[in-house]
C-alpha positions as CSV (number, residue, x, y, z in Angstrom):
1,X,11.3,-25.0,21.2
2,X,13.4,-23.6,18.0
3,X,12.6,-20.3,16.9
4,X,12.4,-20.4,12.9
5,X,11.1,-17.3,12.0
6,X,11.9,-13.4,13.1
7,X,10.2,-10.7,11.2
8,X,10.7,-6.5,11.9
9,X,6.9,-5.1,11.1
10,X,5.7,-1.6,11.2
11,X,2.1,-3.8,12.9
12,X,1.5,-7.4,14.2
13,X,-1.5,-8.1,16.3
14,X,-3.2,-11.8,17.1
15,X,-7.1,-12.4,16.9
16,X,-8.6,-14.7,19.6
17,X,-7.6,-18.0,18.6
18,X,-4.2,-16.5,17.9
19,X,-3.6,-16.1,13.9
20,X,-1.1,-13.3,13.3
21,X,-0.7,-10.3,11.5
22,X,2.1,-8.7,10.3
23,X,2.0,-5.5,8.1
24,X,5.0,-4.1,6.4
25,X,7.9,-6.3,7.0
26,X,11.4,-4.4,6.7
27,X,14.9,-5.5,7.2
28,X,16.4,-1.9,6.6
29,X,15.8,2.2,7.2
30,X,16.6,4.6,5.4
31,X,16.6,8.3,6.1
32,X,18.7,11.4,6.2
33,X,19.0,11.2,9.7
34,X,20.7,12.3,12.4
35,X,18.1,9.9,13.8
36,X,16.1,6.9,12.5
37,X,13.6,4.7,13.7
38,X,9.9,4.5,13.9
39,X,7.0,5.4,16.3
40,X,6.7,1.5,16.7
41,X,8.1,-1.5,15.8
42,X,7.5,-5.3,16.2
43,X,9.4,-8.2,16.2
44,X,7.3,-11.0,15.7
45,X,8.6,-14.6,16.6
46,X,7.6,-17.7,15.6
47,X,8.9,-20.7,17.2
48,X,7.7,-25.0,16.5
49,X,8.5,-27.3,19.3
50,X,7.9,-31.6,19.4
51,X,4.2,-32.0,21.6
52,X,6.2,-33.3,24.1
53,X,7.2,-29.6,25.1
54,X,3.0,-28.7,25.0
55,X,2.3,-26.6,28.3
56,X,6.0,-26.0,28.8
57,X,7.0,-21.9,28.7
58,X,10.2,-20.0,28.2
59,X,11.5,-16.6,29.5
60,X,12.7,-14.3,26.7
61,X,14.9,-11.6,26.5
62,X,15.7,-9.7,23.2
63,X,19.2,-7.7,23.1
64,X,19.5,-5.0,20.4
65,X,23.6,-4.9,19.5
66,X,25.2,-2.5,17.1
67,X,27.5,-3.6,14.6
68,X,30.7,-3.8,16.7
69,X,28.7,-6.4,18.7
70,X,28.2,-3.9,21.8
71,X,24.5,-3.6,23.4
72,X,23.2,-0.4,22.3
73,X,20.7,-0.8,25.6
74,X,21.8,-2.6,28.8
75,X,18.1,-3.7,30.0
76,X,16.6,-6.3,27.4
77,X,13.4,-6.1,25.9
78,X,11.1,-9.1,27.2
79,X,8.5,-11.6,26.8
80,X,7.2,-15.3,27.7
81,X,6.8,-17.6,24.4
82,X,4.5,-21.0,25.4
83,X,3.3,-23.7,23.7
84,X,-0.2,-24.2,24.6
85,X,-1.3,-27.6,26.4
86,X,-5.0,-27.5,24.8
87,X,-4.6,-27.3,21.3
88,X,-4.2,-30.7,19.7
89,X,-1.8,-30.5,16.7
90,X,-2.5,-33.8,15.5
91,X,-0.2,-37.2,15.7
92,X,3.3,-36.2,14.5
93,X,2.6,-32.5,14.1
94,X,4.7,-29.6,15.6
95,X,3.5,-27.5,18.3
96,X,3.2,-23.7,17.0
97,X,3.9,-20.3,19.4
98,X,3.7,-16.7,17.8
99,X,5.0,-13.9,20.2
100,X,5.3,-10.0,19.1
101,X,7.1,-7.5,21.0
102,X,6.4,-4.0,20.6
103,X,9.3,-1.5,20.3
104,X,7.6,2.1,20.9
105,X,9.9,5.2,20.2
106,X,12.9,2.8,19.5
107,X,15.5,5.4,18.2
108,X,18.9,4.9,15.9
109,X,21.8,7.2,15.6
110,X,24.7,5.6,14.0
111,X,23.9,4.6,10.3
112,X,25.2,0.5,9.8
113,X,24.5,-3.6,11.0
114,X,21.9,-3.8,14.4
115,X,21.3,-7.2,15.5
116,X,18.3,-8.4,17.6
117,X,19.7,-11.2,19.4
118,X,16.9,-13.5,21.2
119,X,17.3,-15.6,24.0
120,X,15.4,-17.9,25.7
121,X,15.5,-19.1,29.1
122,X,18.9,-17.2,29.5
123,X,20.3,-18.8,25.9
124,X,21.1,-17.9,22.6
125,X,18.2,-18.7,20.5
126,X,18.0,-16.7,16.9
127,X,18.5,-13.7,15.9
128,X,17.9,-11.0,13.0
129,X,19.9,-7.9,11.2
130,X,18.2,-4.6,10.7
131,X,20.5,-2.4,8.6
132,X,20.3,1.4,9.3
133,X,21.1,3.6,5.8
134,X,21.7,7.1,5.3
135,X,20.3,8.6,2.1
136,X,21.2,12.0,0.2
């Protein structure tokens, strides 16, 4: 499993047969502070694996870092990612997994660089910037 895709959204949800939505994708906030954030946010994953790996699941953990490269929270955020076995991809197609994780009340209070560092199964997977501005 490779995860190819990481996307910060005010929304994502999946319907029953598991197409995602994502609303509003950001990399950067911008406010006056002394604070910054939203009610919620998601980081929505999406990850392609050979069929080999259908039925196989991973433990994931996300790590949120500031821009020195320290963990701004100990306790990582997590989540299972799977590739289903009962979908058939067809001969020579890539399995597909789409995982969001919900950040509720997720707060800032240094302006700068925040990484999202994901990994899976205990290693370093992917990972994304979200960039923290303040504005006159």
């Amino acid at each position: 499993m490779t995860i190819d895709t990481i996307l910060i959204s005010e929304y994502a949800s999946a319907d029953a047969v598991g197409r995602f939505s994502v609303v509003n994708a950001f990399n950067r906030i911008s406010g006056k502070g002394p604070t910054w954030g939203l009610p919620i946010m998601y980081l929505t994953l999406v990850a392609h694996g050979p069929q080999r790996e259908a039925g196989m699941a991973w433990d994931g953990e996300i790590f949120l870092l500031n821009s020195a490269g320290e963990r701004v929270r100990e306790e990582p955020f997590t989540f299972r990612m799977a590739f289903s076995d009962n979908i058939d991809s067809g001969p020579g197609m890539p399995m597909r997994s789409v995982v969001g994780v919900a950040f509720a009340g997720l707060r800032f209070t240094e302006p700068g660089m925040y990484v999202f560092q994901v990994l899976l199964d205990g290693l370093y997977e992917a990972s994304t910037t979200l960039w923290i501005e303040k504005s006159e």
